[in-house]
ZASERO-638777 format. One record per residue: x, y, z of N, C-alpha, C in turn; residue in one letter. Coordinates in nm, 3 decimals. Example, Ala and Ser with C-alpha at 12.3 -4.5 7.8 and 13.67 -1.06 7.14 Angstrom:
2
<atom><n_u>1.319</n_u><n_v>-0.569</n_v><n_w>0.780</n_w><ca_u>1.230</ca_u><ca_v>-0.450</ca_v><ca_w>0.780</ca_w><c_u>1.320</c_u><c_v>-0.330</c_v><c_w>0.780</c_w><code>A</code></atom>
<atom><n_u>1.285</n_u><n_v>-0.225</n_v><n_w>0.708</n_w><ca_u>1.367</ca_u><ca_v>-0.106</ca_v><ca_w>0.714</ca_w><c_u>1.290</c_u><c_v>0.003</c_v><c_w>0.787</c_w><code>S</code></atom>
END
This chain:
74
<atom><n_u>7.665</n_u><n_v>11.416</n_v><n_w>19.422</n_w><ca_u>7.677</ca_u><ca_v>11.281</ca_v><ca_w>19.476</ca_w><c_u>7.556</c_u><c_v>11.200</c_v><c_w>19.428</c_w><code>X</code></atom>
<atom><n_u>7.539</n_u><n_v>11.095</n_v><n_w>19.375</n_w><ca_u>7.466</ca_u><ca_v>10.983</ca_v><ca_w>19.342</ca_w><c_u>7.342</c_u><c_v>10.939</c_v><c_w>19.437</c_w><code>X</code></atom>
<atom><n_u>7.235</n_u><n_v>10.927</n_v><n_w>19.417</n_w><ca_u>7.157</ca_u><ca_v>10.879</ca_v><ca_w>19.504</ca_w><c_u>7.168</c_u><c_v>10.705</c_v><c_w>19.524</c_w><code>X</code></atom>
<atom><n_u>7.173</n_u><n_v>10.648</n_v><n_w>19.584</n_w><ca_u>7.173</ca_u><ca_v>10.528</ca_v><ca_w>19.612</ca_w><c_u>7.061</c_u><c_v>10.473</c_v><c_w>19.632</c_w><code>X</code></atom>
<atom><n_u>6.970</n_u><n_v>10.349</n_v><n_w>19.520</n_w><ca_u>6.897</ca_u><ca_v>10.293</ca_v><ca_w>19.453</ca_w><c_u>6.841</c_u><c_v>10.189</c_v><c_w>19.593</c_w><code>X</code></atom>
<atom><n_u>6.728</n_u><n_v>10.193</n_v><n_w>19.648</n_w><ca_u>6.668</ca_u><ca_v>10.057</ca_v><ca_w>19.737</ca_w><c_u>6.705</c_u><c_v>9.947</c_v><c_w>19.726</c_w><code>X</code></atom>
<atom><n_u>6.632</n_u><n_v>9.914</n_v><n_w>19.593</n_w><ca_u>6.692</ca_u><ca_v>9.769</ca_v><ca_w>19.475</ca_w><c_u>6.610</c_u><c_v>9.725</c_v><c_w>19.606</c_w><code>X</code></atom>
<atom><n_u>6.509</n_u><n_v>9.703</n_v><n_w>19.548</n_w><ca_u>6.386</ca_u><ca_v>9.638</ca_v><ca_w>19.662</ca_w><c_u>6.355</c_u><c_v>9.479</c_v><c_w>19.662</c_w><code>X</code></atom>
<atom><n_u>6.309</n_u><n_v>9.399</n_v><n_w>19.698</n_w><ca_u>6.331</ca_u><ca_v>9.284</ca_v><ca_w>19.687</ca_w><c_u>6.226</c_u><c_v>9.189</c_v><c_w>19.803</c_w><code>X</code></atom>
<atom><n_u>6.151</n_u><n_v>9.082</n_v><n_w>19.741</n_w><ca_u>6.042</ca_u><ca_v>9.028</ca_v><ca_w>19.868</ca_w><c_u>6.111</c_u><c_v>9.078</c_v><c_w>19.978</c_w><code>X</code></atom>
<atom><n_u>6.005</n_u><n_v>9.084</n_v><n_w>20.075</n_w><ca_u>6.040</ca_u><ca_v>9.091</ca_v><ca_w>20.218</ca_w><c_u>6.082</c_u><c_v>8.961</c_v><c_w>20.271</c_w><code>X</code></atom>
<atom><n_u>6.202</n_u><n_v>8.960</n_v><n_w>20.349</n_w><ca_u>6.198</ca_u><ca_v>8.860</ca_v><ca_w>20.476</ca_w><c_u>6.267</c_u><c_v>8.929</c_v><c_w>20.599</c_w><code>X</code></atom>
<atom><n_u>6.246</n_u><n_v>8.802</n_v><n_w>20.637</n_w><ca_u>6.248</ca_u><ca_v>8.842</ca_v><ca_w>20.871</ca_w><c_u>6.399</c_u><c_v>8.763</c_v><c_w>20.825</c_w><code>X</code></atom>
<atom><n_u>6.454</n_u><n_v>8.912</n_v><n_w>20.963</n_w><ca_u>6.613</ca_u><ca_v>8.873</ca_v><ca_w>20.941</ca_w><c_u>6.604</c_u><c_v>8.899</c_v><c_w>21.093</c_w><code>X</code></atom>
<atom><n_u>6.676</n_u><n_v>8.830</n_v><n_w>21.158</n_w><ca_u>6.766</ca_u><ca_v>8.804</ca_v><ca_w>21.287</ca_w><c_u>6.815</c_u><c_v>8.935</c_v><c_w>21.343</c_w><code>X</code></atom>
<atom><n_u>6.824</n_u><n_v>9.007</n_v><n_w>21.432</n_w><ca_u>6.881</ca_u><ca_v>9.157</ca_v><ca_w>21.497</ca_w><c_u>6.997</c_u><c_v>9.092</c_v><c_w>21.581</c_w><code>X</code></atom>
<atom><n_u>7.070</n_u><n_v>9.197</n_v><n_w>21.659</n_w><ca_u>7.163</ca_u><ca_v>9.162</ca_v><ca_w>21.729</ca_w><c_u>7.084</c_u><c_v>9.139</c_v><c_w>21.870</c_w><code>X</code></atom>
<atom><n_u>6.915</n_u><n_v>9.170</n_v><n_w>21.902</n_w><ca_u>6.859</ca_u><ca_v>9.114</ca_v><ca_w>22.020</ca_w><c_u>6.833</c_u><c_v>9.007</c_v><c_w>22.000</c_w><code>X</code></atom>
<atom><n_u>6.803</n_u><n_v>8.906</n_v><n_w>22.101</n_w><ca_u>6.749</ca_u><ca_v>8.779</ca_v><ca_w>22.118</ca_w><c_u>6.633</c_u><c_v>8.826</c_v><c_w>22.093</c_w><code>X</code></atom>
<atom><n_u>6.553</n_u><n_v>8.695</n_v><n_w>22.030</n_w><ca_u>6.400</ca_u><ca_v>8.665</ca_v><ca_w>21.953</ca_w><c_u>6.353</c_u><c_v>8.828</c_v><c_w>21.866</c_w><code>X</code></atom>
<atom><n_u>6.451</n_u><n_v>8.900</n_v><n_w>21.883</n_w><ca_u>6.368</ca_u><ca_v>9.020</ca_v><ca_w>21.772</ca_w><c_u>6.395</c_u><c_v>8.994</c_v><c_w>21.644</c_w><code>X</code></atom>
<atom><n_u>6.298</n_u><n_v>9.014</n_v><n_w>21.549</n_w><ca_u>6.338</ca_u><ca_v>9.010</ca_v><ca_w>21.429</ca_w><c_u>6.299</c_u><c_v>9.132</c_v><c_w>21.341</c_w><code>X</code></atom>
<atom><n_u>6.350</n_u><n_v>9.153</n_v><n_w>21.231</n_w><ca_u>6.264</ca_u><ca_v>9.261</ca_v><ca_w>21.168</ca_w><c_u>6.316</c_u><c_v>9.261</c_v><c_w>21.024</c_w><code>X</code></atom>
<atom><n_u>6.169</n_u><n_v>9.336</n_v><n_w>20.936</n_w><ca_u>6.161</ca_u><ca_v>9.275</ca_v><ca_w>20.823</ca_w><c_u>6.233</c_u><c_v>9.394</c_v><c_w>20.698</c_w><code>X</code></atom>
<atom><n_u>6.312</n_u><n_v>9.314</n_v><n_w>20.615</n_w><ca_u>6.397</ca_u><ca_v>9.420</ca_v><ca_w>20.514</ca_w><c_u>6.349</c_u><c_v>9.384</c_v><c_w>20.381</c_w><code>X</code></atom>
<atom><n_u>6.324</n_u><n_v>9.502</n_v><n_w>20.309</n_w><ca_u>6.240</ca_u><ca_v>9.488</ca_v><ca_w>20.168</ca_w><c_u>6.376</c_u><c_v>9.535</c_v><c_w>20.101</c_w><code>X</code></atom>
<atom><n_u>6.446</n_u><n_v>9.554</n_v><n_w>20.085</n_w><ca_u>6.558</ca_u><ca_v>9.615</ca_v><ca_w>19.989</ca_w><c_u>6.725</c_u><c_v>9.614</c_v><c_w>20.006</c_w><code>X</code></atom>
<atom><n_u>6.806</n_u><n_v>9.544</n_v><n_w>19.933</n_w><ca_u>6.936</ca_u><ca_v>9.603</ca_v><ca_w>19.956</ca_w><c_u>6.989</c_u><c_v>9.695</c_v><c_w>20.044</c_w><code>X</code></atom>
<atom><n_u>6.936</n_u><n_v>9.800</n_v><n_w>20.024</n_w><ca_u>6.990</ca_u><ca_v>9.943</ca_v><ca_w>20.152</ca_w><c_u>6.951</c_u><c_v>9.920</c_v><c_w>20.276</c_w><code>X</code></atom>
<atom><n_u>6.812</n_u><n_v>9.844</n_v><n_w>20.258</n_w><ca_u>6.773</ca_u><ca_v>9.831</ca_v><ca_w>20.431</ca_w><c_u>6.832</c_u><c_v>9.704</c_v><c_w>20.473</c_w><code>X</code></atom>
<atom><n_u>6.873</n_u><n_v>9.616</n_v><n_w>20.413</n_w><ca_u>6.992</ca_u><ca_v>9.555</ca_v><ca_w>20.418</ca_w><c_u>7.137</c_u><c_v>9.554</c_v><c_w>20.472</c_w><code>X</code></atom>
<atom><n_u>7.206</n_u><n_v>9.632</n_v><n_w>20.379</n_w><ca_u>7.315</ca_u><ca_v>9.680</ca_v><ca_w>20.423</ca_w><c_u>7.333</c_u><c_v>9.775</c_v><c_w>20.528</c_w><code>X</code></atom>
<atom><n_u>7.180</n_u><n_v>9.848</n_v><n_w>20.605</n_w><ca_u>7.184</ca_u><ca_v>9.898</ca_v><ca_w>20.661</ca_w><c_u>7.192</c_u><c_v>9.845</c_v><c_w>20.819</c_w><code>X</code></atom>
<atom><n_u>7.106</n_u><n_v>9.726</n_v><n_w>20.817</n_w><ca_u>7.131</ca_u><ca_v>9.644</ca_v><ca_w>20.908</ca_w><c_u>7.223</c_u><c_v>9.540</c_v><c_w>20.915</c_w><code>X</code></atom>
<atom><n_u>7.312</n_u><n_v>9.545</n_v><n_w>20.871</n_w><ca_u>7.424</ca_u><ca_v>9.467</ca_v><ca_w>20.885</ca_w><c_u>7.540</c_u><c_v>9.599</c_v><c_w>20.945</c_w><code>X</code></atom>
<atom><n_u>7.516</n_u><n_v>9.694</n_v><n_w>20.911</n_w><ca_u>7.610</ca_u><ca_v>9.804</ca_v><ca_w>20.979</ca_w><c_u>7.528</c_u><c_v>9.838</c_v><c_w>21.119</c_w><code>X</code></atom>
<atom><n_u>7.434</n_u><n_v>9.822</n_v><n_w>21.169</n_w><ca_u>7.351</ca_u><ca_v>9.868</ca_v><ca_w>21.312</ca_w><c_u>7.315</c_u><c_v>9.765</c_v><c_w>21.347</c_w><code>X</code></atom>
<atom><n_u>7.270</n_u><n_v>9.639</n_v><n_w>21.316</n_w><ca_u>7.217</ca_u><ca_v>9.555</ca_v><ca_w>21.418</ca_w><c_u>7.235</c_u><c_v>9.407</c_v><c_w>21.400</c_w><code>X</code></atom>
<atom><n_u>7.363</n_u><n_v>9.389</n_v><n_w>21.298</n_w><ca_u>7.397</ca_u><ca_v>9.250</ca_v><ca_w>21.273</ca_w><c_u>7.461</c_u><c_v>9.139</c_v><c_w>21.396</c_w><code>X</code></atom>
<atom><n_u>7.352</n_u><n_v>9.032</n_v><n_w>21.406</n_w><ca_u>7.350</ca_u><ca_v>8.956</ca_v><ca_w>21.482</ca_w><c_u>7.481</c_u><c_v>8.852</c_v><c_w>21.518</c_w><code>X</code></atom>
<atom><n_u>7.597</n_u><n_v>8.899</n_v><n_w>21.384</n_w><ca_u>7.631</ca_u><ca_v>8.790</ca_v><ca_w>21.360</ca_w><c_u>7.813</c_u><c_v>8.853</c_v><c_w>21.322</c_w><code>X</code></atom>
<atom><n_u>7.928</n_u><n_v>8.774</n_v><n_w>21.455</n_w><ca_u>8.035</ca_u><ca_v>8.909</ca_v><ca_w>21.409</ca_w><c_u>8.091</c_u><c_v>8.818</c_v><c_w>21.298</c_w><code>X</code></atom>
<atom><n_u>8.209</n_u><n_v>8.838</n_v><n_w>21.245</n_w><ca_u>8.313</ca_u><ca_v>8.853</ca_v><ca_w>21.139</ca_w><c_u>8.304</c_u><c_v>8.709</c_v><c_w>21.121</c_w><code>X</code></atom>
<atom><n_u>8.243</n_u><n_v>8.687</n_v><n_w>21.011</n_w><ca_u>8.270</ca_u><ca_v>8.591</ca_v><ca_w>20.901</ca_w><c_u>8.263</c_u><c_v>8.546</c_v><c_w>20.774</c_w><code>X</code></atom>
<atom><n_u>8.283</n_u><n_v>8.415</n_v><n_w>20.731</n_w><ca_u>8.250</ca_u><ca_v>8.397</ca_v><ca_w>20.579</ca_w><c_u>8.150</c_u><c_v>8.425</c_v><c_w>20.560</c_w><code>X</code></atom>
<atom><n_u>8.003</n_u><n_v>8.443</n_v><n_w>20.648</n_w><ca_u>7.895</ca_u><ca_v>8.423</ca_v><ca_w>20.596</ca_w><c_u>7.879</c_u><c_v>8.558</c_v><c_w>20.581</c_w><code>X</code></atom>
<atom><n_u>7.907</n_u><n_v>8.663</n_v><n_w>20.639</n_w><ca_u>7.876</ca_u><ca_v>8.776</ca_v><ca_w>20.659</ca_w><c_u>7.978</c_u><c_v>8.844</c_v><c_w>20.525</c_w><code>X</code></atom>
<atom><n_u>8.114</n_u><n_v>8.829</n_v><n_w>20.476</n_w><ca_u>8.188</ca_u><ca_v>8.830</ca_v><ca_w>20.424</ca_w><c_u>8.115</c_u><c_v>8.858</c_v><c_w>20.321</c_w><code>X</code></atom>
<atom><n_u>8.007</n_u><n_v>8.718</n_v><n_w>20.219</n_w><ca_u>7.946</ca_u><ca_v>8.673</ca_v><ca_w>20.173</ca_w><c_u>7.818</c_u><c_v>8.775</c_v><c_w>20.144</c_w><code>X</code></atom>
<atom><n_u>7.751</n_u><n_v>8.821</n_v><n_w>20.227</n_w><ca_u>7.655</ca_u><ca_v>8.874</ca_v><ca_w>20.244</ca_w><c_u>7.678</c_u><c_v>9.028</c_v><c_w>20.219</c_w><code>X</code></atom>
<atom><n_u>7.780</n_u><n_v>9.068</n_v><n_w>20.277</n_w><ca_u>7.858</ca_u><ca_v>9.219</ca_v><ca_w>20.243</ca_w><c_u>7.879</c_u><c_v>9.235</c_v><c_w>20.067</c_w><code>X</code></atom>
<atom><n_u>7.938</n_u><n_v>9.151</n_v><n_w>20.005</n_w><ca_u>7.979</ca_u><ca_v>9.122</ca_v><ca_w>19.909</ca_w><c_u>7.880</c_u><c_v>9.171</c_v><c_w>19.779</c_w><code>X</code></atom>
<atom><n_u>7.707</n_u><n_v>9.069</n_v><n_w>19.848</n_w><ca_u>7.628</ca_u><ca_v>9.043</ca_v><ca_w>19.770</ca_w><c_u>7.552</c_u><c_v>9.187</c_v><c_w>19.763</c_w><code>X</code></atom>
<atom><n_u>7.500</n_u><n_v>9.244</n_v><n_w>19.903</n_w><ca_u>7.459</ca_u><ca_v>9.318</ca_v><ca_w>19.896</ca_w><c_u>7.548</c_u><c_v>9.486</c_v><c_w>19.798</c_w><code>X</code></atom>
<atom><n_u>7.673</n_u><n_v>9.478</n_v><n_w>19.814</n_w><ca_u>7.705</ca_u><ca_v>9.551</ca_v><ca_w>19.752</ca_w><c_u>7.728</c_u><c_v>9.558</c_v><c_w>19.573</c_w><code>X</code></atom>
<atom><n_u>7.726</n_u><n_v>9.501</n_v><n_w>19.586</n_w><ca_u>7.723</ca_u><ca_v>9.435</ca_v><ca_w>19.413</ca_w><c_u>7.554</c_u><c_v>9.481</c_v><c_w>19.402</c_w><code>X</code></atom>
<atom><n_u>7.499</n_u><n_v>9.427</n_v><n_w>19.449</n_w><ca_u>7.349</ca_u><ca_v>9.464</ca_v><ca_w>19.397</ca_w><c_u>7.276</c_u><c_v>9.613</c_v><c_w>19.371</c_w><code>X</code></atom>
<atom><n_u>7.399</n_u><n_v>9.661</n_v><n_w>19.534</n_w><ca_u>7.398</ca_u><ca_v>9.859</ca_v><ca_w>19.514</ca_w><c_u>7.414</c_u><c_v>9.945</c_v><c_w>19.413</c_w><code>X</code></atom>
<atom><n_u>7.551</n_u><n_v>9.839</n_v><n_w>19.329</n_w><ca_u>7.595</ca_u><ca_v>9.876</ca_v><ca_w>19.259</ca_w><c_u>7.552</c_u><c_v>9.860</c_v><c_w>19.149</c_w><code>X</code></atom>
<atom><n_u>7.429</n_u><n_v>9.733</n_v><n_w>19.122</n_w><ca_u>7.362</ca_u><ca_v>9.686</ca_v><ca_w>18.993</ca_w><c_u>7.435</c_u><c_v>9.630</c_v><c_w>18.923</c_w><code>X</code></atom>
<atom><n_u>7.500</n_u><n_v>9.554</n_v><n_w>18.981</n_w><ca_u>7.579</ca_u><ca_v>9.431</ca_v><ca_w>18.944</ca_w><c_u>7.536</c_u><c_v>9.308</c_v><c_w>18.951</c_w><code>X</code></atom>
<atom><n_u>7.442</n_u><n_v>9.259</n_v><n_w>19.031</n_w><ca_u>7.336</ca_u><ca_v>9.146</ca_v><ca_w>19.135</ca_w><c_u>7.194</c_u><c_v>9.238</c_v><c_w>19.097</c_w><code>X</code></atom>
<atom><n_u>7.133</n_u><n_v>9.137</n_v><n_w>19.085</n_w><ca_u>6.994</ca_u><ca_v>9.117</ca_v><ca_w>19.126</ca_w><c_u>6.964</c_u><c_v>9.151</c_v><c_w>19.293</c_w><code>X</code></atom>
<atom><n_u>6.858</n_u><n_v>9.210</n_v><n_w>19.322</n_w><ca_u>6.794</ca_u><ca_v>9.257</ca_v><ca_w>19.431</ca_w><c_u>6.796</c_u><c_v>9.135</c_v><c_w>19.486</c_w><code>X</code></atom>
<atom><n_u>6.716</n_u><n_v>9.028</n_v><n_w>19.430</n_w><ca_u>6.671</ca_u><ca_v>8.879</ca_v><ca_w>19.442</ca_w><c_u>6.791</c_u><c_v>8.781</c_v><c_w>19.488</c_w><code>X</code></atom>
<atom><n_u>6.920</n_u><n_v>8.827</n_v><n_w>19.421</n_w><ca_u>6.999</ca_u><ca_v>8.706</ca_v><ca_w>19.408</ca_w><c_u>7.043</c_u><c_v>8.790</c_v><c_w>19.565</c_w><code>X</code></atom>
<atom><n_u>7.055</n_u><n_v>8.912</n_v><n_w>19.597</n_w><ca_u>7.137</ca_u><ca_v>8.993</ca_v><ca_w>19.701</ca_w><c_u>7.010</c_u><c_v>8.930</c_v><c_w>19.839</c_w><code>X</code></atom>
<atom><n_u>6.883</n_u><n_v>8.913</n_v><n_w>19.823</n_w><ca_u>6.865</ca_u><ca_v>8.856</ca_v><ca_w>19.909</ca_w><c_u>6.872</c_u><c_v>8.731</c_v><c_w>19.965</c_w><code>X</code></atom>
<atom><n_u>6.882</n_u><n_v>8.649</n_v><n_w>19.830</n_w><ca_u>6.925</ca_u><ca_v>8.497</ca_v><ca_w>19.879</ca_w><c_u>7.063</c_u><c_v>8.483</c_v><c_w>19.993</c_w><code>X</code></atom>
<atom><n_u>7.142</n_u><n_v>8.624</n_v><n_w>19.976</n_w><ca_u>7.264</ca_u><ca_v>8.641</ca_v><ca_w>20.017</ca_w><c_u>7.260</c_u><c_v>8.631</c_v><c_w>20.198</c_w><code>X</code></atom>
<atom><n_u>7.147</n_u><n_v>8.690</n_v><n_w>20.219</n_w><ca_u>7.103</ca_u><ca_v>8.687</ca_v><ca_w>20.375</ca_w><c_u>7.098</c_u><c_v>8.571</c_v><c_w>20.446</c_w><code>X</code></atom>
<atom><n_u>7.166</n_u><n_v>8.512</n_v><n_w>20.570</n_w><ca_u>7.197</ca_u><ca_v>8.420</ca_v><ca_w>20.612</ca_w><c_u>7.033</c_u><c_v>8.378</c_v><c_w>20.658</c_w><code>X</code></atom>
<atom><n_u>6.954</n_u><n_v>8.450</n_v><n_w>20.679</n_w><ca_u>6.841</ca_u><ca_v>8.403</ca_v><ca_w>20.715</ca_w><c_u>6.741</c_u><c_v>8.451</c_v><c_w>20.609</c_w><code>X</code></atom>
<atom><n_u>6.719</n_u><n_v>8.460</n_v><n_w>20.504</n_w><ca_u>6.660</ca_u><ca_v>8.453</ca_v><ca_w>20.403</ca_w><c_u>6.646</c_u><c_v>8.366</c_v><c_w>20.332</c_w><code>X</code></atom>
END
């Protein structure tokens, strides 16, 4: 099985599913990881959007960079 790549990328403060917590994701995986455990935000285009980007970037299809612009709060 394939190891799956960080694809690291500046840090920013992203939004949790608690009120005022935030916490900070350096990479695609920790990314996509928090959108599967602690996404603030249910079913939509934006998220749609954001699923999309981040996976493409997993895949090295996207830029780390462009996959974080993808973050609704990035």
């Amino acid at each position: 099985m394939p190891t799956i790549e960080e694809r690291p990328f500046k840090e920013v403060r992203v939004m949790t599913s608690q009120p005022s917590r935030m916490r900070v994701v350096t990479s695609a995986l920790q990314a996509a990881e928090l959108i599967l455990t602690d996404w603030p935000i249910e079913e939509s285009e934006i998220l749609t959007a954001t699923k999309h980007a981040l996976l493409k970037s997993l895949e090295g299809e996207l830029s780390p960079g462009a996959a974080r612009f993808a973050l609704p709060y990035g």
